[in-house]
N, C-alpha and C positions, 0 to 999 in steps of 0.2 A: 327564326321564323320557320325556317323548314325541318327544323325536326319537331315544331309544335304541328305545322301542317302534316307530318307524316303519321304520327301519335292521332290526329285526331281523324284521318285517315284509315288507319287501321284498326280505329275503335266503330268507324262506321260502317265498313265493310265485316265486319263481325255479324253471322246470325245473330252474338247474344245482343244485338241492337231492339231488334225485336221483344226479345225479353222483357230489357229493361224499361221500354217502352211501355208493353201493357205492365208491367208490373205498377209504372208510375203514376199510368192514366187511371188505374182499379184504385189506388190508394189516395191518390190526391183525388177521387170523391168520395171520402168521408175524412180525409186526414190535408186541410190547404198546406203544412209547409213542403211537400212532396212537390216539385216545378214541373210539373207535366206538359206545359205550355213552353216552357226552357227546352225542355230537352226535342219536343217536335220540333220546333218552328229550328232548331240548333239543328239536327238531323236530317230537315228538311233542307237546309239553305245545303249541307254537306254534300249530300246527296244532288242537288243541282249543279254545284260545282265542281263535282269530279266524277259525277255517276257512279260510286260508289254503292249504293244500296238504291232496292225498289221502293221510290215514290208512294205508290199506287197500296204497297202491301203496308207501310210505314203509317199510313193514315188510316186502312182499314182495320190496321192492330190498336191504334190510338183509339180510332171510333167503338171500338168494341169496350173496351177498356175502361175509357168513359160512361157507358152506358152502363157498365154492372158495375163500378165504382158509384155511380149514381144511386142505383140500385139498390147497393147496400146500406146507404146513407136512409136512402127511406125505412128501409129493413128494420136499422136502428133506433130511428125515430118512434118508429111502429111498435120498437120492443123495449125503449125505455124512456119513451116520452121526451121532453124538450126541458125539464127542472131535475135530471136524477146526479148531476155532476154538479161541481162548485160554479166548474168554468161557466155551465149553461146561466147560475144566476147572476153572473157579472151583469153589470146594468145594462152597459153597451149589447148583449150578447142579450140578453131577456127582450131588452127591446125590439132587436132584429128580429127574433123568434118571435115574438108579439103580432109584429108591423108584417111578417110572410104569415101567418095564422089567418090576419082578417084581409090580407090580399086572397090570397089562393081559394077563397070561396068566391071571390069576384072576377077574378082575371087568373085562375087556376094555370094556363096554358102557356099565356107571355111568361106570364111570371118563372115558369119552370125551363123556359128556355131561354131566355133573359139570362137567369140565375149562373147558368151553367159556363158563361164567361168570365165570372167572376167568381174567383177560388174560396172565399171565407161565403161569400152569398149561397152558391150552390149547396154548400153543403145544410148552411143554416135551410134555406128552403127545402131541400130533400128532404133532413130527418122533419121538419114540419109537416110536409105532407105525411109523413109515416106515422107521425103520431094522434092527426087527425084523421089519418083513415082516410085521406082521399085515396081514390077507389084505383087501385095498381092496373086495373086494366087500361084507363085511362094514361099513367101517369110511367107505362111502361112504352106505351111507342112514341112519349113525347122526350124521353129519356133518352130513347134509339136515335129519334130525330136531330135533339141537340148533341149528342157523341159526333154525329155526322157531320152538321156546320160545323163545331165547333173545330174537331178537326182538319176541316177543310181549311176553315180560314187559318188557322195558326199554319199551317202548311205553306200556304198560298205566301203568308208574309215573308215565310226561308224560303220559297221558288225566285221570289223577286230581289231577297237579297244575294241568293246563290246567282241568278242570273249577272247582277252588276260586281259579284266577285268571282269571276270562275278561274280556279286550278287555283282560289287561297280562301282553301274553307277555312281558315281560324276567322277572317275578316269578317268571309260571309255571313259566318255563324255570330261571332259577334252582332255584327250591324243588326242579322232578323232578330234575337234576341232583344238589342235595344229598340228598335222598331214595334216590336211585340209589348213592351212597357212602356212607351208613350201612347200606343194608340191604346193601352187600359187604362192608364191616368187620363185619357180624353173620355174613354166611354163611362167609367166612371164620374167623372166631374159631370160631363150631360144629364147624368142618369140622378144626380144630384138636384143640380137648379131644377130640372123637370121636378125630383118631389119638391124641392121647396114653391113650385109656383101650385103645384095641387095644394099643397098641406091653404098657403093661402085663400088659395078659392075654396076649399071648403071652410077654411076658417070665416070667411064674409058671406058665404050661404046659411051658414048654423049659427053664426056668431058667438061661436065659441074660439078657446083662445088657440092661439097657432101653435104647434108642436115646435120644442127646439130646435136648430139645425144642426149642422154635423158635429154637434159636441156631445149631443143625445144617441143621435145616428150616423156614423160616421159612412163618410161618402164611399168606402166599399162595401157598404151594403144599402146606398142609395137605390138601385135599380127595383129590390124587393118594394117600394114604393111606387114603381108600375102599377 
C-alpha cells in the first residue's frame, strides 16, 4: 500500500497532471470512453489528501477542457450532421439523436447542461445542436457554464473523499471514484422514471401510444428527455 500511495503521489504532484487533465476533459467531449470524471474526482480526492497539487488550478483546467471539448462536439455536428457514421444509425443511437433534436427546440438550455453529466448524452446532444444549427452564441456560454459545475461537482466528490481519507490517497482516490459512479447510476436512473412518467402523460393527452422504455432508450441517455 505504500508504495501504491507513493506512485500515486508522485503522479499527482507532477505538472504533467495538468496536462493530462485538460487533454482528457477536451476529448471526452466528443470521444465518452476517455474518464474525465475518473481522473478529476481521482486527482481531487489526492490532492486533498496530501496537498500534493492546486485544487483551484485542477478544476479551472478541467472547466476549460470541458467547455471546448464540448465545443468541438458541436463543431462536429455542425460539419457532418448526426447520420454520416454507421455508428450514428445504430437504432439506440438514431433515437438518442432523434429524442435531443425535438428537445433542444423546447428546453435548448436544461438540456445542454443536464447533457454535460453524462458522458454518451453530452456528446449526442452537442453534435445535435451542431447540426441543427442552434445558434453557438447561445450554446457557447451555456457550454462555459456546464464545464464549470460540472467540474466543480466531480471535484467536490474527491474533496470529501480526500477529507475522510487523508495521507492514503489510493483509498481516497478509490472511494471518490466509486462515489462518483453511484451518484451517476442515481442521476441517471431519475432522469429515467422522470422520462418515462412524461412519455406517459403525453401519451394520455394525444392519445397516442407511449414510446418504449430503456430498451429503445437506454437510461444513459434518459435525461435528453428533459
Amino acid at each position: 500500500m505504500d508504495v501504491i500511495n507513493e506512485l500515486i503521489l508522485n503522479a499527482v504532484t507532477s505538472p504533467w497532471l495538468y496536462v493530462v487533465m485538460f487533454a482528457t476533459a477536451v476529448i471526452d467531449g466528443f470521444f465518452p470512453p476517455i474518464p474525465s470524471e475518473t481522473v478529476l474526482v481521482a486527482a481531487a480526492a489526492v490532492a486533498v489528501s496530501t496537498g500534493g497539487s492546486n485544487l483551484l488550478l485542477l478544476c479551472a483546467v478541467a472547466a476549460v477542457g470541458a467547455a471546448i471539448g464540448d465545443n468541438i462536439a458541436y463543431l462536429i455536428g455542425r460539419g457532418v450532421g448526426t447520420t454520416r457514421f454507421a455508428w450514428m444509425r445504430r437504432p439506440r443511437i438514431a433515437a438518442a439523436f432523434d429524442r435531443a433534436g425535438r428537445t433542444l427546440g423546447r428546453r435548448g438550455a436544461p438540456l445542454i447542461l443536464g447533457a454535460r453529466y453524462i458522458p454518451v448524452g453530452r456528446v449526442v446532444v452537442n453534435m445535435s445542436a451542431g447540426a441543427l444549427r442552434y445558434p453557438w452564441r447561445r450554446f457557447l456560454p451555456l457550454s462555459v457554464i456546464g464545464g464549470v459545475t460540472w467540474a466543480a461537482y466531480s471535484a467536490i466528490i474527491g474533496v470529501v473523499a480526500g477529507k475522510l481519507f487523508e495521507d492514503q490517497p489510493f483509498l481516497s482516490s478509490v472511494l471518490g471514484v466509486g462515489v462518483a459512479l453511484v451518484l451517476g447510476l442515481v442521476v441517471d436512473r431519475v432522469a429515467a422514471i422522470r422520462r418515462r412518467r412524461r412519455e406517459r402523460s403525453d401519451a394520455a393527452g394525444d392519445g397516442t401510444p407511449e414510446e418504449s422504455d430503456t430498451e429503445e432508450h437506454p437510461p444513459a441517455l434518459a435525461l435528453m428527455g428533459q
